[in-house]
NUMARZA-842664 format. One record per residue: x, y, z of N, C-alpha, C in turn. Coordinates in steps of 0.05 Angstrom, whole numbers, plus 5000, padded with zeros to 4 digits. Layout:
XYZXYZXYZ ...
% end
This chain:
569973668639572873668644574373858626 573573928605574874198594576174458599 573974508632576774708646577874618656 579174458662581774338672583774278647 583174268620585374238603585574518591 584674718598584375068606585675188615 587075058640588875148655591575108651 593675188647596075188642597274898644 599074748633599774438642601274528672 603374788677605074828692603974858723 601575068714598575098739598074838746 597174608737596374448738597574228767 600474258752602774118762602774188791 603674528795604074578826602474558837 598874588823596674548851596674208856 597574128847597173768846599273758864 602173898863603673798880602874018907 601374228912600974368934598374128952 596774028935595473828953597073558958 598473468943600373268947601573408978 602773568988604273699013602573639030 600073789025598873759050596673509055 596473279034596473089040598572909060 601572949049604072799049603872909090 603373129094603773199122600973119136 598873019125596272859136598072619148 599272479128599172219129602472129146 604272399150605972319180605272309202 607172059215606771969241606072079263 607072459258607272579276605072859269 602572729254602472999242599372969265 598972869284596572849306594572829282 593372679260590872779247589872469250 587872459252586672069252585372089229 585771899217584571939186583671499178 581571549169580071279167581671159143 583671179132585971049118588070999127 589370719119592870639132594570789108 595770999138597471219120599771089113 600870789122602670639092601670559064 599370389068598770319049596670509026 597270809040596871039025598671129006 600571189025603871209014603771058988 604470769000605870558982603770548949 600970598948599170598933600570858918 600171078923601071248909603771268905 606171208909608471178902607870958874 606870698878606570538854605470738820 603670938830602371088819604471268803 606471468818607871668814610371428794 610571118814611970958785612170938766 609670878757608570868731608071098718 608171398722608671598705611471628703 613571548718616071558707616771388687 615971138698616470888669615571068646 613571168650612671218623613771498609 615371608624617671858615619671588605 621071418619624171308619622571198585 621171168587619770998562620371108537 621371418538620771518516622771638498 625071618535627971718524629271648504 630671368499631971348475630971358443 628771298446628071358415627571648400 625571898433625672118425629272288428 631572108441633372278432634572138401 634971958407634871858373633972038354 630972098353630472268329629972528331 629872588359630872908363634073058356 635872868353637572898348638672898325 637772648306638372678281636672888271 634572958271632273228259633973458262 634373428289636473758288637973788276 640273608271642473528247642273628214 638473398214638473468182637173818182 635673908205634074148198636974328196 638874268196640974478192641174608160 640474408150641274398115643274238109 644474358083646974258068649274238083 650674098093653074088106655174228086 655674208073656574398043657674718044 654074748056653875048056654275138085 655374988103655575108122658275288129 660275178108663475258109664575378144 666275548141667475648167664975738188 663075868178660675938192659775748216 659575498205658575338212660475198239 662675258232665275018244665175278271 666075488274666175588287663275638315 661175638300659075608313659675348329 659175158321659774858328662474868356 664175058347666975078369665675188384 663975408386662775558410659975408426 657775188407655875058432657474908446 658074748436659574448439661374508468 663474638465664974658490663374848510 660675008503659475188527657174978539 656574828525655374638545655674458565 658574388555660874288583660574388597 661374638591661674868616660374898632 658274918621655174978635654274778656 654674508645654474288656656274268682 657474298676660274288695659574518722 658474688719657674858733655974848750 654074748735651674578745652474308762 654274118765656274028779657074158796 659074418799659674488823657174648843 655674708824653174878849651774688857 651374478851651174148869652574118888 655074148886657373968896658274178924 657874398927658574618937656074688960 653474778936652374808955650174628971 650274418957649174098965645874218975 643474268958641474268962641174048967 640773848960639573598970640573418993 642673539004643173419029641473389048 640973169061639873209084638672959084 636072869102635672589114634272449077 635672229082635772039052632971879056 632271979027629771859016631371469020 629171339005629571089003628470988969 629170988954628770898929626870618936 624670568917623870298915624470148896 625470288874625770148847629169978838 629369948820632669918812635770098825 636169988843638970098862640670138842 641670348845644770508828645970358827 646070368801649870218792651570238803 653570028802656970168824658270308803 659670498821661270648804663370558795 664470608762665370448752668370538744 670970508740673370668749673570798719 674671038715673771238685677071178670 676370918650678870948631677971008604 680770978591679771108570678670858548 678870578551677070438552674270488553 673270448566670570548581669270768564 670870958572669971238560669471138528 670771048507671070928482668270808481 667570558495666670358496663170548487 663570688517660670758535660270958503 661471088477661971278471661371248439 661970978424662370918400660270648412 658270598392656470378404657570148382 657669928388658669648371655969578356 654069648373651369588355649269828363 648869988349647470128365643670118358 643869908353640269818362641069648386 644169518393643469488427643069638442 643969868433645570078447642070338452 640170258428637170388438636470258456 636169988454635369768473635569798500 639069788506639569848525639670138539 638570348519639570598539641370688547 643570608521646970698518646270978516 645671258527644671558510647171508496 649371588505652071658498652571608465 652671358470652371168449649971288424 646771308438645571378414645671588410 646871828415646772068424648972068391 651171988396653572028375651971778354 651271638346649771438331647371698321 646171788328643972018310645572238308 647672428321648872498307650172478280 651372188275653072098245650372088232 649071918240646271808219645272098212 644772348216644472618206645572658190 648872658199650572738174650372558157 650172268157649472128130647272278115 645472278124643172318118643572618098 644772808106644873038098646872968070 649272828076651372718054650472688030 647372388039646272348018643772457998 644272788012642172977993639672907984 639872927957636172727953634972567955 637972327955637672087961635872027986 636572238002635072138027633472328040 632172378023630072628032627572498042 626272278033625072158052624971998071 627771898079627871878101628772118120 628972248113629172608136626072658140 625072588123622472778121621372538145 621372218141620972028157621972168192 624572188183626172238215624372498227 624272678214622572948227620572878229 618772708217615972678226615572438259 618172358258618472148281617472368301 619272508297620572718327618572898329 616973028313614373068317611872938333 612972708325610772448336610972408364 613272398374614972428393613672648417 614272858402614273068425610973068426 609373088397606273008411605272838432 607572628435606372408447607072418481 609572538479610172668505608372858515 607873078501604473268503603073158524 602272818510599672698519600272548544 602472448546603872388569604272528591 604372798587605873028604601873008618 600373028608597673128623597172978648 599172738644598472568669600272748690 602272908674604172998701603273108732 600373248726599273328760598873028778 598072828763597872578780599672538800 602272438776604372348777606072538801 605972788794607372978817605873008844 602772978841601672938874602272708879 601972488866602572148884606072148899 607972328873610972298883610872498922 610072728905610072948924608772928956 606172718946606372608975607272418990 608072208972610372078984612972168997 614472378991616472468994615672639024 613572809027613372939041612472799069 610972649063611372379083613472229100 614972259077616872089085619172309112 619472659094622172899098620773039109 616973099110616673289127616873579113 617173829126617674099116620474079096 622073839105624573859098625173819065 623273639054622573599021622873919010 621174039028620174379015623074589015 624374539036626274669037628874609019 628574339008630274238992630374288957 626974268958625774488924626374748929 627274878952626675218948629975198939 632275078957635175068951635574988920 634974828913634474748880634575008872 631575108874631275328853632775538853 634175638884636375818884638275748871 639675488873641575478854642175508825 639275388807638775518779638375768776 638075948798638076198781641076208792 642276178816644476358813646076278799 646376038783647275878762646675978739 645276098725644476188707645476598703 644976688730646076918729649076868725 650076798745653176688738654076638712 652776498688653976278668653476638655 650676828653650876978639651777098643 652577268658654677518669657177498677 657877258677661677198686662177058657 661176808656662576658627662476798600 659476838595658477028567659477338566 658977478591660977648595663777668583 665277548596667777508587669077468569 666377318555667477268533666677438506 665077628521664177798500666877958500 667678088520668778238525672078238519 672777958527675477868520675977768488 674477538486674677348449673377448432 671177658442669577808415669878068414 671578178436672878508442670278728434 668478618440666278878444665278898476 663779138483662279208507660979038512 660778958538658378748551656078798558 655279178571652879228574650779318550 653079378528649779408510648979178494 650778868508648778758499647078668513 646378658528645178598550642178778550 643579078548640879268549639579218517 641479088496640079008475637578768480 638678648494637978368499635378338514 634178478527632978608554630578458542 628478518519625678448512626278128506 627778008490627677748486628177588516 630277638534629777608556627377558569 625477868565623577788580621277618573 621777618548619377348532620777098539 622977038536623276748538622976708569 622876858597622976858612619376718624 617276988605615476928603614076698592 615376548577613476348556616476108562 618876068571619275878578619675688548 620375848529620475698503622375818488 624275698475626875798461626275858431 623875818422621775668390620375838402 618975958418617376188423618776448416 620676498438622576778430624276798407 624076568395625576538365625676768351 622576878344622677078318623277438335 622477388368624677638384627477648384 627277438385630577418392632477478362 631677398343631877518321632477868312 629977898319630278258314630978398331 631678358359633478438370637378338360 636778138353639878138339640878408325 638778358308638378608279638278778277 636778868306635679228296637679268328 637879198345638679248367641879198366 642279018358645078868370647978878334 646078918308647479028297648778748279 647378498285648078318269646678318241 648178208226647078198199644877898196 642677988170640377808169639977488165 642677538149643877298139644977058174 646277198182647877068214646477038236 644077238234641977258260640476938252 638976898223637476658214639676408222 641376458213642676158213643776078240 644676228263645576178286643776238304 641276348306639276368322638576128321 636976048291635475758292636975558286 639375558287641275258301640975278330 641575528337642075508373639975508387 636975478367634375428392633975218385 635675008376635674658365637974598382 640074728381641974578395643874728419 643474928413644575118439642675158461 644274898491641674908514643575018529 644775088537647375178561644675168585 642775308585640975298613640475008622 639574948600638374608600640274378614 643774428596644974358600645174298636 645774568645646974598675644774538681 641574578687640174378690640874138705 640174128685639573698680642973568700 645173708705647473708719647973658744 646273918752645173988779642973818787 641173858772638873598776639473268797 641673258771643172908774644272878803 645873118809647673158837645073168866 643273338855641473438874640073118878 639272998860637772738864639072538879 642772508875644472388890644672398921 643172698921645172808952642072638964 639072688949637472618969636572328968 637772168952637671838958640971768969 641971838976644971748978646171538963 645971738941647371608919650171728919 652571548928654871658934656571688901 657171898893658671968864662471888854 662071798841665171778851666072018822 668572008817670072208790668572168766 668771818760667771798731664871818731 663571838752660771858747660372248734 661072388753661372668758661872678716 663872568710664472588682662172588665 660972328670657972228660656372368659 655872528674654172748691653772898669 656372988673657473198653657573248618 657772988610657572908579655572888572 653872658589650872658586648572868584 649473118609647973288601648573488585 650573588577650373738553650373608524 651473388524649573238493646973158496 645873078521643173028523641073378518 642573568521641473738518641573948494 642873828473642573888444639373758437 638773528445636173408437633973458443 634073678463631473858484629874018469 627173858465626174138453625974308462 626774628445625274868458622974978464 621274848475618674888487618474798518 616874938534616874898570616974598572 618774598591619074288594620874148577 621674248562622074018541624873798544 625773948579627973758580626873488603 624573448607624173288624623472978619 623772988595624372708579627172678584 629172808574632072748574633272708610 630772768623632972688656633472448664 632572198643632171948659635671918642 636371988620638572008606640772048623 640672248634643072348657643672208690 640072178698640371978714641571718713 640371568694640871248689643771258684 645471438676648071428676649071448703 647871428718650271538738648871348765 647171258760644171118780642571268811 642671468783640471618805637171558802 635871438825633271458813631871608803 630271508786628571668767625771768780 625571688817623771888827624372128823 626772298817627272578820625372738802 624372588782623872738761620072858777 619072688776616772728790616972928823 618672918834619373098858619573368849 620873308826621273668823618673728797 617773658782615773758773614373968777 613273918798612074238809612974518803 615274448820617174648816618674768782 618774568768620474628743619974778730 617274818733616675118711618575408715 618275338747619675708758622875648742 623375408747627075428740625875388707 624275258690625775298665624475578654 623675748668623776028664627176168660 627476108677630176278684632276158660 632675768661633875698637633975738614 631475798607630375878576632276208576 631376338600633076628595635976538577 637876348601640576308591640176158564 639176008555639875948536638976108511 637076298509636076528488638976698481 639876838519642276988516644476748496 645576628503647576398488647576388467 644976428457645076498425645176658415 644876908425645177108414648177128419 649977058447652677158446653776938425 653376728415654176698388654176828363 651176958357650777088338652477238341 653277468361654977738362656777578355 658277398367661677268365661577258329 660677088324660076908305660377188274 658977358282658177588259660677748258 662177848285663977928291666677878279 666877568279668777488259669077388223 666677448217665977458196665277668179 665477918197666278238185661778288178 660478108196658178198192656378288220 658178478234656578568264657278918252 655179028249655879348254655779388279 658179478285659279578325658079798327 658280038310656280228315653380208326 651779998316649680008315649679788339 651379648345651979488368651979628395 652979888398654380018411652180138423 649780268396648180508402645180318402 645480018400643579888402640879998391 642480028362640080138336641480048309 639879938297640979878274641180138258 644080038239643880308224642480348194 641680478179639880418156641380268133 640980108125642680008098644579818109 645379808130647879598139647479318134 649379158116649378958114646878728095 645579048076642678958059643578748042 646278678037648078498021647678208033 646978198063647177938073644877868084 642678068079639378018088639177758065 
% end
């Protein structure tokens, strides 16, 4: 069995879900094949199957955002030393992952991939939607206990709860260096363990994948191809209209050289699907290409491949909506909100490695009660979209770096301009 753990986890995934299809169309009513099995209690066997690899994702959410979140926090350093640098960075993820999210919302909402004939959930029926005050919002937001609040799978709640617990943690300097060192070795533990979890993913996506296809026919397939159109044109969009603009308007430099700066890290994160992969590209293209200084490229690169997901974000958004449209899960305002908060704080906690937001979807779902079959339906497919995401979120950090350097009198525009660093610039802040 060793070439089969040889082959890519992503390879793995789509040939499991390409026989899942043409199982799933064996086993319809209409598909003329006579086959010496009862194509329900085929179905229903393998749906129980594709169950139990989701439990065992939902299983993993609150504790790995718990300490994925505080790690990111403390891997920042000294809160001390972060001064204006820091605050301003913080003003630019924080409100672009709304955005992103939000976006990821309307290319749901607009172009409704998932419309069309409604699956049937077997598991736990969606919550009713619940009316959005500012109650609520408080409540769902500040946890009263927040070991209920792991328990229960408050994200919101643990999400801002490992946030503070970081900054404690950071507050108390040496005092608490082993428990950081504790908290990072969690989240390590964590994402290994997901690793080992994820191998079951080809199972889990042929048992979902032929259930589904069973159930929709060609129509499942046409519904993954609409998905994936919408993350890229979601992703072209967020980079070329939002980041654009804003290069152009709030950081008053040219938009195409950074872009033609940008061009090789692009194509690695595009290739490898990892934000911690293109890390040390994405870097020297800051530097030698784009004209940021050594000092601003280090510290806002490797915050923003911890906490800057804008791809991830809109993601996991679109995801939530897309999963609604194909169980008829009807949305009301404050859910759409939920949607919205959840996935861009749920997507500070994403690791940057392939996949690494497919732990956090049961987070965005369970807020809003979308079932958590979605996650296994799209599997297959997720590699091609978190190609393209990984793109947006590499670019996002770098248009911070430019912003960010820009107003801190450490971007040479020349060398920005002519997308060459110039010799000696800025040897003061290497």
């Amino acid at each position: 069995m060793g070439w089969w753990f040889k082959i890519p986890l992503w390879v793995r995934i789509l040939g499991a879900m390409a026989f899942g299809v043409g199982l799933g169309f064996a086993l319809r009513p209409d598909s003329g094949i006579s086959l010496r099995i009862d194509p329900q209690a085929t179905t229903d066997a393998l749906k129980l199957i594709g169950d139990a690899f989701v439990r065992l994702i939902r299983m993993l959410a609150a504790p790995l955002i718990f300490v994925s979140v505080t790690a990111a926090v403390v891997s920042i350093g000294d809160l001390g030393k972060l001064g204006k640098s820091g605050a301003k960075v913080a003003a630019l993820y924080i409100p672009s992952g709304l955005l992103a999210a939000c976006l990821g919302i309307a290319l749901g909402v607009l172009l409704q991939p998932g419309v069309g004939p409604e699956l049937v959930a077997t598991g736990t029926p969606p919550a009713p939607a619940e009316p959005l005050t500012a109650r609520s919002i408080m409540e769902d937001i500040i946890p009263a206990n927040p070991v209920q609040a792991l328990a229960n799978g408050d994200m919101l709640s643990v999400i801002l709860f490992a946030l503070l617990f970081g900054v404690g943690l950071l507050g108390a300097g040496q005092a608490s260096e082993a428990a950081a060192k504790a908290i990072d070795g969690a989240a390590h533990a964590f994402i290994k363990l997901t690793g080992y979890i994820m191998e079951l993913a080809p199972l889990g996506a042929f048992a979902l994948m032929t259930w589904v296809v069973a159930q929709l026919g060609a129509e499942a397939l046409w519904r993954l191809a609409a998905l994936i159109g919408c993350v890229y044109l979601g992703c072209v969009l967020y980079a070329v209209v939002v980041y654009g603009a804003f290069l152009r308007f709030a950081v008053n430099v040219p938009v195409i050289p950074f872009f033609r700066g940008m061009l090789e890290p692009m194509a690695v994160a595009y290739a490898t699907s990892s934000s911690n992969a293109t890390l040390p590209v994405t870097m020297r293209a800051m530097i030698h290409r784009l004209g940021v200084s050594r000092r601003m490229s280090a510290f806002v690169s490797s915050l923003g491949a911890t906490v800057n997901m804008d791809g991830t974000a809109m993601y996991l958004a679109l995801l939530a909506v897309f999963g609604a449209q194909m169980f008829g899960v009807e949305l009301s305002t404050a859910q759409y909100a939920a949607i919205a908060i959840t996935a861009s704080l749920g997507a500070i906690g994403a690791a940057g490695i392939p996949g690494g937001s497919i732990v956090f979807m049961p987070i965005v779902f369970g807020a809003v009660g979308v079932p958590l079959e979605v996650i296994a339906i799209v599997l297959g497919v997720d590699r091609l979209m978190d190609m393209m995401r990984t793109v947006l979120n590499v670019v996002g950090d770098s248009v911070a770096a430019v912003a960010v350097a820009k107003w801190e009198g450490e971007l040479d525009i020349a060398a920005y301009r002519a997308n060459k660093r110039s010799e000696g610039a800025f040897e003061g802040a290497a």
